[in-house]
Every structure is written in C-alpha cells, then in structure tokens.
C-alpha positions as CSV (number, residue, x, y, z in Angstrom):
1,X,31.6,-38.9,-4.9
2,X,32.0,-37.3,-1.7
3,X,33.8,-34.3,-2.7
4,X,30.9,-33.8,-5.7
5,X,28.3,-34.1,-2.4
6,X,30.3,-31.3,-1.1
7,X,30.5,-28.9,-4.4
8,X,27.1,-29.3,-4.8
9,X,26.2,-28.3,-1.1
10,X,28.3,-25.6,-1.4
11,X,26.9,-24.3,-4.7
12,X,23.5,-24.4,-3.0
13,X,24.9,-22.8,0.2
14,X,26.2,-19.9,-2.1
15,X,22.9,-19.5,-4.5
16,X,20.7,-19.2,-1.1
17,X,23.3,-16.7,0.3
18,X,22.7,-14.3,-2.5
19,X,19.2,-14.6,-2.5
20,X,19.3,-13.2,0.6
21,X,21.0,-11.0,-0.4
22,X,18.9,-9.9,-3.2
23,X,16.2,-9.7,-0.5
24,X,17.2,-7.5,1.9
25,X,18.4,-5.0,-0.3
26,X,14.8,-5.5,-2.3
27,X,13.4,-4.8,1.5
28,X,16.1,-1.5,1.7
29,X,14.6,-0.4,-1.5
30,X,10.9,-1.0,-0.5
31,X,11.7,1.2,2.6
32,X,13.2,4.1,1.4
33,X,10.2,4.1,-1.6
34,X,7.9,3.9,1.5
35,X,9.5,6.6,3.0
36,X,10.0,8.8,-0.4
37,X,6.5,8.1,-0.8
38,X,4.8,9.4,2.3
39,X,7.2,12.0,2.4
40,X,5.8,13.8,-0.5
C-alpha cells in the first residue's frame, strides 16, 4: 500500500516534470518565432 502511494507520487512527479518541459521549450519556440518574425 505504501510503496503503490509512492509509485503513484512518483509517476505524477515525472508527468509534471515533462510538462514542464514541454513548456519551456514551447516558450523557446515562441521566442525565436517572435524574433524571426520582427526580424523580417
């Protein structure tokens, strides 16, 4: 029981770590489109 509380915090732990993930390179992306864009 305790070990499954653990797993699952973990998992949760993990999935929010690459959602972050997933955001700051979205926000790298947005930048250099920003930049690419005014650029022009």
């Amino acid at each position: 029981m305790h070990q499954h509380l653990l797993e699952t915090i973990t998992a949760i732990g993990m999935a929010f770590g690459i959602f972050g993930n997933l955001n700051v390179i979205i926000a790298i992306f947005r930048k250099k489109i920003l930049r690419t864009k005014g650029g022009e």
